[in-house]
C-alpha positions in Angstrom: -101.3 236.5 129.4 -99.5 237.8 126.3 -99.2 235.1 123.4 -96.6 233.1 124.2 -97.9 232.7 127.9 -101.0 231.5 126.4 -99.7 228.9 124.4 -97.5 227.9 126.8 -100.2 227.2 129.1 -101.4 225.2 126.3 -98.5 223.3 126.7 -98.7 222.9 130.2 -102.6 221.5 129.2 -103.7 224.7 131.6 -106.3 227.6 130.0 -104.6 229.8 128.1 -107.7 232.4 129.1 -109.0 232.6 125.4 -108.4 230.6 122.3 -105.1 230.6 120.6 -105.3 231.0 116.8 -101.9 230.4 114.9 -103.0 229.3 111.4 -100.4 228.6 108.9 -100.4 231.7 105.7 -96.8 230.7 104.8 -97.7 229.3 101.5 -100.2 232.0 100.9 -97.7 234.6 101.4 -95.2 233.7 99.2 -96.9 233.2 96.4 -99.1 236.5 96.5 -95.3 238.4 97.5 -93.7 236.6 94.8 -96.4 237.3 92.1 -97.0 241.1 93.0 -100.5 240.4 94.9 -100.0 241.3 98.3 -102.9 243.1 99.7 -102.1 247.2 100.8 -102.0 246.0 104.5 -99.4 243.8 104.3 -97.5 245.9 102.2 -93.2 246.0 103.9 -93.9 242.3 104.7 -91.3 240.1 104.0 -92.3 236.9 105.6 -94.8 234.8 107.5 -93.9 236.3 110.2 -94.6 240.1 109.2 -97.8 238.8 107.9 -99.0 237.2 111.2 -97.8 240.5 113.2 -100.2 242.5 110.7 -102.8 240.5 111.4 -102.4 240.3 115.6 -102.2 236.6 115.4 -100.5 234.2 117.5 -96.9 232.4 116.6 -97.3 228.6 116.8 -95.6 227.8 113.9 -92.6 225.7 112.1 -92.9 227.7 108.6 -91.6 231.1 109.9 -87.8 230.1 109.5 -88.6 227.8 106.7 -87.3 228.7 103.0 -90.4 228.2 100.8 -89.0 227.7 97.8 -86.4 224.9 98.8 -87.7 223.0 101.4 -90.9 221.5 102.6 -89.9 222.1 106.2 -86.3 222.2 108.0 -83.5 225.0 108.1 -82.7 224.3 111.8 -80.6 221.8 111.0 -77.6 220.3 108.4 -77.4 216.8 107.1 -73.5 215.4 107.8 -71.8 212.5 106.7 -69.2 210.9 108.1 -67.7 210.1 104.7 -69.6 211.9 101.8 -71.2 214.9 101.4 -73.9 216.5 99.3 -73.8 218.8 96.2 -76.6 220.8 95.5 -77.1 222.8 92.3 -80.1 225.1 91.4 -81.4 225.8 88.1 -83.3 229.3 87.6 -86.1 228.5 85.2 -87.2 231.0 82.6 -90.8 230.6 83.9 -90.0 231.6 87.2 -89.7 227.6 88.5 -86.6 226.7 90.0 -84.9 223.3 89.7 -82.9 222.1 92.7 -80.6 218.8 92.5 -78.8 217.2 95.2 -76.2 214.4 94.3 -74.7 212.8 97.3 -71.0 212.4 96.7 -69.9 208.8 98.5 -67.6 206.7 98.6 -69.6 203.7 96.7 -71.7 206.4 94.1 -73.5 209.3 93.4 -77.8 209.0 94.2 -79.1 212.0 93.3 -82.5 213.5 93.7 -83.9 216.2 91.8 -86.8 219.1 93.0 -88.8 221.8 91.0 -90.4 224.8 92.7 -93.3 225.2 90.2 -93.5 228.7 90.7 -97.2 229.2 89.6 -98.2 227.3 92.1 -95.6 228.6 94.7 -95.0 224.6 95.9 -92.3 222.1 95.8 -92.7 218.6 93.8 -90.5 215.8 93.3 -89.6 215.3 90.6 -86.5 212.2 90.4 -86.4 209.9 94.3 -83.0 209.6 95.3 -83.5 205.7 94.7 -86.1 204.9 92.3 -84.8 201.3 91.5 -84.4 200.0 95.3 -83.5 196.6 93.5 -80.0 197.9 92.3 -79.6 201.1 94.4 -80.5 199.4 97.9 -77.1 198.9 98.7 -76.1 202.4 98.0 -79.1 203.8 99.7 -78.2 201.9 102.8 -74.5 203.7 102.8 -76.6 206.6 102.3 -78.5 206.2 105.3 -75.6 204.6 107.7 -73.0 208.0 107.0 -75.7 210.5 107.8 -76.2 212.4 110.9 -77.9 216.0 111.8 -76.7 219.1 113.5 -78.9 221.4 115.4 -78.5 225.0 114.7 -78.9 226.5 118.2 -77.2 230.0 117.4 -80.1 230.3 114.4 -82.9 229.0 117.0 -82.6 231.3 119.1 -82.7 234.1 116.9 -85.9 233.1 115.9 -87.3 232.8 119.1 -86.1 236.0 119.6 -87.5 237.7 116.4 -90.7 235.7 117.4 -90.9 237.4 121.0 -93.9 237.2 122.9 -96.4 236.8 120.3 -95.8 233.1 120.5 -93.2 229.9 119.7 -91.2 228.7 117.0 -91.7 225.2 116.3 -88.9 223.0 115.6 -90.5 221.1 112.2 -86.8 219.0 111.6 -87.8 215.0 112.5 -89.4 212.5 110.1 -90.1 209.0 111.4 -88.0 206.0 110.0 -91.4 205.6 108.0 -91.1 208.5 106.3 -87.4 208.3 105.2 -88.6 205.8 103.2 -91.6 208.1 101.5 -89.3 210.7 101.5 -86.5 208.7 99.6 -88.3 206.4 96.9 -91.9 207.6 97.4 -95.2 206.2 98.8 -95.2 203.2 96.5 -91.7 201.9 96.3 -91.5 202.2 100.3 -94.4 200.0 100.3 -92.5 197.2 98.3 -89.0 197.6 99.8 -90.9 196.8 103.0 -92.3 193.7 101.5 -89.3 192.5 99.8 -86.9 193.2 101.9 -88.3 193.6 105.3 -84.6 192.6 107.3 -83.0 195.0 105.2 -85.4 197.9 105.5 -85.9 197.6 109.1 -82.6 198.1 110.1 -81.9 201.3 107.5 -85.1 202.2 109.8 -83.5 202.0 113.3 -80.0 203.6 111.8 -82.4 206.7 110.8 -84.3 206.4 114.3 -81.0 206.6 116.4 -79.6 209.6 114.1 -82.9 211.4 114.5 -83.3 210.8 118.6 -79.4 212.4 118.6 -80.8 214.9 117.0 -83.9 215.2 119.0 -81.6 215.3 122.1 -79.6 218.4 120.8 -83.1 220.3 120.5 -83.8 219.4 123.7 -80.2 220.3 125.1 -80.6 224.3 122.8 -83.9 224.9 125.2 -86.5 223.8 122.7 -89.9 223.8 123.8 -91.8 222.0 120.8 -90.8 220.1 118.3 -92.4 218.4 115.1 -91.9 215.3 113.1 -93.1 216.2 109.8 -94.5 212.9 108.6 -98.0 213.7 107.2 -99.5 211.3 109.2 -102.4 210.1 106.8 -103.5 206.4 107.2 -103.7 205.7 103.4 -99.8 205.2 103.8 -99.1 205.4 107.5 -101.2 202.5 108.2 -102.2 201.5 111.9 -99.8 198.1 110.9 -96.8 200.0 109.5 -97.3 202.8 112.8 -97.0 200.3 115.0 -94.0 198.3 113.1 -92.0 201.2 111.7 -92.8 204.3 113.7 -94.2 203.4 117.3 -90.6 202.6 118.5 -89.7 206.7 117.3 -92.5 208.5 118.5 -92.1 206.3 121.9 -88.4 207.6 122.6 -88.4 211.1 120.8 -91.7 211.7 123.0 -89.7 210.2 126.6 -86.4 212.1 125.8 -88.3 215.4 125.3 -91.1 214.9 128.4 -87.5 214.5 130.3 -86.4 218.4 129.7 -89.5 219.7 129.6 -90.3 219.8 126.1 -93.0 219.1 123.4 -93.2 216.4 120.7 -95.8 216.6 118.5 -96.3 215.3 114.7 -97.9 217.1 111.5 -101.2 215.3 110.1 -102.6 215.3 106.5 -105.9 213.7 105.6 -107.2 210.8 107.4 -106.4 210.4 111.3 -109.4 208.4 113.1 -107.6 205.0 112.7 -104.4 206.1 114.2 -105.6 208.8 116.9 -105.4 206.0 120.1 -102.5 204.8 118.8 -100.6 207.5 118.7 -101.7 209.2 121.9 -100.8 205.8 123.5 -97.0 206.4 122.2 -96.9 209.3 124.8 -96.6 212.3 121.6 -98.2 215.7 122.7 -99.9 216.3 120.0 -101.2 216.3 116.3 -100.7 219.7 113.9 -103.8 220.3 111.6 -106.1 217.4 112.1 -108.8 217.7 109.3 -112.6 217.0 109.3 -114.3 215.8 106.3 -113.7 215.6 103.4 -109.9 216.0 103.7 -109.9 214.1 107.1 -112.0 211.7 108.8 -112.9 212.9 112.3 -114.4 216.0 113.9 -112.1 218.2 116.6 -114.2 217.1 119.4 -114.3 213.3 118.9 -110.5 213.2 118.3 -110.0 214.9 121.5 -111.9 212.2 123.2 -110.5 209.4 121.4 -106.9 211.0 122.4 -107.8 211.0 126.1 -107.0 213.8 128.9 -103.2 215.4 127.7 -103.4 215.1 123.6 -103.2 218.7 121.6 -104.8 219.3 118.8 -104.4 222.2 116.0 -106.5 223.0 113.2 -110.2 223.7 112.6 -109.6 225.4 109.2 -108.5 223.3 106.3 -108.9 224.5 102.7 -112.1 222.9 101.8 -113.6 225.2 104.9 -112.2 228.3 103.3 -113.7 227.5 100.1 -117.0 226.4 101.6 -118.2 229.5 103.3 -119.4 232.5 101.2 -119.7 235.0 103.1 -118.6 236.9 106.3 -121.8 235.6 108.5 -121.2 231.8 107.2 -117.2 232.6 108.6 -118.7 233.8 112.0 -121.3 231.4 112.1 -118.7 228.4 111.6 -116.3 229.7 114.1 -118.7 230.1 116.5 -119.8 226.6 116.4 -116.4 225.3 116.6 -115.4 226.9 119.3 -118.8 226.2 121.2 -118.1 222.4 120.6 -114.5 222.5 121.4 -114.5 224.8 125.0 -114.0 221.9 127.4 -111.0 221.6 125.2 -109.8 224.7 125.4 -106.1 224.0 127.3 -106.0 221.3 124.6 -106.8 223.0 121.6 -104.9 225.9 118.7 -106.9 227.0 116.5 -105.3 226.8 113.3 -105.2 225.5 109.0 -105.8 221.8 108.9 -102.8 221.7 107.0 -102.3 224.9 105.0 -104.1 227.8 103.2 -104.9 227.6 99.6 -103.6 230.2 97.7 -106.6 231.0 95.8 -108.0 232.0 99.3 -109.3 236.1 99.4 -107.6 238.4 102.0 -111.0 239.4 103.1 -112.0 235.8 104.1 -108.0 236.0 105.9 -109.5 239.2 107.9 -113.2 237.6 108.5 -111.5 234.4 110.2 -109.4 237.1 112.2 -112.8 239.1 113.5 -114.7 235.9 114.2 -111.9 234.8 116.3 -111.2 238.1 118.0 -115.2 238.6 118.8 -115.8 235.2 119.9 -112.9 233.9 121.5 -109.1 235.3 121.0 -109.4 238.1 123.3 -105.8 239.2 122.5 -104.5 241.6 125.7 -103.6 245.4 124.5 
C-alpha cells in the first residue's frame, strides 16, 4: 500500500501493513524558513508539505493548507453573515510581528478582535476577545453569533488533495464545538462565567453555533471529504467531563452520525490532559483524538487510552515536545520508538504515529532525521 492506502486502512480500522507516521513540523518550518535556518536538505521547500516530501513521511495532516501566520487552523472555509460582514486590517510590525484586527461591521455595532503573530516565536496570541465585557456586549455577541454561517471551499479542497497525492490525506481542521466558540470569543475564563451567569442565554448562542457548524459539516461531507477535525483542544482543565457532556456531547454526537452516514471521518484535536474525557468521548461515536499526550503534558499512556476508547477509537501522537527534549541522543530516540511501538502493535489499525500536539521550534533537524530512521527501521516500511 502506498500512503494514502495505508491510512486509509487506518480509517477503515484495517492494518495499514506498517505504522503510519504523519507528525506535525508546520510550526517548525516556518519559523526556521522565515528566520533563514532551514537545514541544506530542505532547501526549495516552501511549505509543510515540501518538508514532509523531503523527509518520506506520510500526509495526515490539517496544517498543510493552513496560513501560519494568520490562523491557528482553517482556510477551507469563509465566515458569512446574513447582514454584516467582517473587516480585517493587518499591521506589519517593525520587528517582524504582524498585527491582525478584525471588526465585525453589523447592524447593532462593531466587536472587534485583535491578533499579533509574535514573530520570534513564529505563533499567534490573542491579544483583545471580540467580547471582553459579556455583561454589556452579550447582546451584540449574540447578533454576532445568530448572522453567521460557513462556506466550504470544495474547488480549494480538492486541490490540496490533489497536491497531497498518494503520500497521504488532507485533513479538514475547520469545526470548533459550541464550547469552544465561547474560548475562542471571550477566553477560558469569561466562558466559564457567561456560562454561570447566564446559562439560558449561553445555551442557545451554543445550539445557533452547533446548527451553523453541522451545515457546514454537511457541505464537507457532500465535497468528498474523508476526515474532518474539530479543533477544540480538548484538555479537561477547561473542557470539563460536566461542560462535555452539557455543551459539546450534543455536537460531536451529530457531526460524528452525519459524517459515519457518507463515509467519512470526525475526529477532534487534544491538548494536555485527556483520561477524564476518553469514554466519554468515544461514547459520542467521534473516530478519533489528534495528539493525545503522555505525561507531563497529558495524563494517559497510548495503550491505556486505546483500551479505555474501546474497539473503533484512533489515536495520533506518541511524540509531544517534552519527548523531543527528553532524549539525548540518537540510541535514546530508537530506544523510545521502539518501545512505543512494541506496546502499541495490537493497535496498529488504530494508531498514527505522530506530535502530541506540535513540534517545538527549538527542536534540532538531526533529532527530525533520528525520529525518521527509528520509524523507518522499526516500523514504517515505506514501499519504493
Amino acid at each position: 500500500m502506498n500512503p494514502r492506502q495505508s491510512i486509509e486502512a487506518i480509517l477503515h480500522r484495517e492494518d495499514p501493513g506498517r505504522v503510519v507516521y504523519a507528525p506535525n513540523y508546520w510550526q517548525w518550518f516556518f519559523h526556521h524558513l522565515h528566520h533563514g535556518r532551514l537545514p541544506a536538505e530542505l532547501a526549495g521547500c516552501q511549505n509543510h508539505l515540501d518538508m514532509l516530501g523531503v523527509l518520506g513521511l506520510d500526509v495526515f495532516s490539517r496544517n498543510v493548507y493552513c496560513d501560519q501566520r494568520r490562523c491557528w487552523f482553517g482556510g477551507l472555509s469563509a465566515e458569512q453573515f446574513d447582514t454584516g460582514e467582517c473587516v480585517q486590517t493587518e499591521m506589519e510590525q517593525p520587528n517582524g510581528d504582524l498585527v491582525i484586527e478584525r471588526t465585525y461591521r453589523l447592524p447593532s455595532g462593531k466587536p472587534m478582535e485583535r491578533q499579533r503573530y509574535v514573530a520570534a516565536e513564529s505563533t499567534l496570541v490573542q491579544e483583545k476577545f471580540l467580547v471582553d465585557d459579556y455583561e454589556t456586549q452579550l447582546p451584540l455577541f449574540e447578533e454576532f453569533v445568530t448572522n453567521r454561517r460557513w462556506v466550504f471551499n470544495s474547488a480549494r479542497w480538492k486541490n490540496w488533495v490533489e497536491r497531497v497525492g498518494e503520500h497521504g490525506l488532507p485533513i479538514a481542521g475547520e469545526l470548533f464545538s459550541p464550547l469552544k466558540l465561547l474560548h475562542l470569543a471571550l477566553g477560558a475564563v469569561n466562558a466559564t462565567y457567561l456560562l454561570t451567569d447566564e446559562p439560558d442565554r449561553a445555551k442557545a448562542l451554543l445550539e445557533i453555533h452547533e446548527a451553523a457548524q453541522l451545515d457546514l459539516v454537511r457541505q464537507m461531507t457532500e465535497a468528498g471529504v474523508q476526515a474532518m477535525m474539530a479543533m477544540d483542544n480538548l484538555d479537561s482543565a477547561f473542557h470539563t467531563p460536566e461542560y462535555v457532556e452539557h455543551y459539546s456531547a450534543s455536537f460531536y454526537k451529530k457531526a460524528s452520525a452525519l459524517c459515519h452516514q457518507h463515509g467519512s471521518t470526525f475526529f477532534i484535536h487534544a491538548c494536555g490532559r485527556q483520561k477524564a474525557n476518553l469514554k466519554r468521548i468515544a461514547a459520542c461515536g467521534v473516530d478519533g483524538l489528534e495528539g493525545v499526550a503522555s505525561a507531563p503534558l497529558g495524563d494517559v499512556d497510548l495503550d491505556k487510552a486505546f483500551a479505555e476508547t474501546g474497539e473503533r477509537f484512533i489515536i495520533t501522537g506518541g511524540i509531544s515536545a517534552m519527548d523531543i527534549q527528553r532524549l539525548p541522543d540518537r540510541q535514546a530516540v530508537f530506544d523510545y520508538v521502539g518501545s512505543l511501538f512494541e506496546r502499541l502493535r495490537p493497535y496498529r489499525h488504530r494508531f498514527i504515529f505522530a506530535s502530541s500536539c506540535n513540534t517545538a521550534i527549538s527542536t534540532s533537524w538531526k533529532t527530525l532525521v533520528d525520529f525518521r530512521d527509528a520509524w523507518r527501521e522499526l516500523g514504517g516500511r515505506v514501499p519504493s
